[in-house]
C-alpha positions in Angstrom: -23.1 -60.2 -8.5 -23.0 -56.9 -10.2 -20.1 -54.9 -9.5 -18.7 -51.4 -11.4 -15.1 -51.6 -12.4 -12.4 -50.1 -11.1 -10.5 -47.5 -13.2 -7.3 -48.2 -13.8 -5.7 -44.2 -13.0 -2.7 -43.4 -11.6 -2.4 -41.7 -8.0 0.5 -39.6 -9.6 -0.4 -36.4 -11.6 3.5 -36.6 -13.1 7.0 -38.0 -10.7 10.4 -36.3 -10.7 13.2 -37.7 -10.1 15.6 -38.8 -8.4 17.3 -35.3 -8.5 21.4 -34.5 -7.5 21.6 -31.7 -5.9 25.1 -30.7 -4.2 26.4 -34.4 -4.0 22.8 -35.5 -3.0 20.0 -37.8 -4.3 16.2 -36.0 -3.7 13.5 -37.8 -4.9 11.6 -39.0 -6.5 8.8 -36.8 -6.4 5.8 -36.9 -7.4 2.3 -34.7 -7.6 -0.9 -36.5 -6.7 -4.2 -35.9 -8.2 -5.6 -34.8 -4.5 -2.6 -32.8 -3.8 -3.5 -30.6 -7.2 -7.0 -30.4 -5.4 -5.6 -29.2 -1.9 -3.7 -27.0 -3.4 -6.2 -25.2 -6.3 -8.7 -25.1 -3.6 -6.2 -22.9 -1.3 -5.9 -20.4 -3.8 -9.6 -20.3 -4.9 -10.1 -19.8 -1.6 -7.6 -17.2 -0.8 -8.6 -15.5 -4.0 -12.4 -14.8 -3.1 -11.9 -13.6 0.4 -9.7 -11.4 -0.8 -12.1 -9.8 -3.5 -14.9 -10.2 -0.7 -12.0 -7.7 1.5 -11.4 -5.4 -1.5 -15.6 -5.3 -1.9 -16.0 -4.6 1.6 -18.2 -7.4 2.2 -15.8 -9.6 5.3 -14.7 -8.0 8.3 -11.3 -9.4 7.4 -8.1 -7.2 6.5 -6.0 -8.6 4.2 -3.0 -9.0 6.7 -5.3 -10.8 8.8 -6.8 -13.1 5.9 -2.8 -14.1 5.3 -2.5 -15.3 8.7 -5.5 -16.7 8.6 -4.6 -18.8 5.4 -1.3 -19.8 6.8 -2.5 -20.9 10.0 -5.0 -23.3 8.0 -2.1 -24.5 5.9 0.0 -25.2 8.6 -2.7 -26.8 10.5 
């Protein structure tokens, strides 16, 4: 049976941790390679419709495009 082999990557971009903080242990955390993507496409994102406002070409205002991008975060 022909199969391809699966790569041998790790989930996590890099892991802190475990961190004190005020008498406390936090942690570990760690930054997946998906979360990188979530969050680079968010600002991509937030970064083009708002030259598309400045252009004039959306319909948008900018205060509106930051409610907009925090109710799709938050969602």
């Amino acid at each position: 049976m022909l199969a391809l082999p699966f790569p041998a990557i790790d989930p996590a971009l890099f892991t802190l941790g475990p961190i004190s903080m005020f008498g406390m242990e936090v942690g570990p955390f760690s930054l997946r390679w998906y979360a990188l993507a979530y969050i680079v496409g968010i600002i991509l994102g937030w970064w083009l419709l708002r030259r598309n406002i400045k252009a004039g070409l959306s319909c948008l205002t900018p205060q509106q495009l930051d409610s907009l991008l925090n109710s799709c975060i938050f969602g």
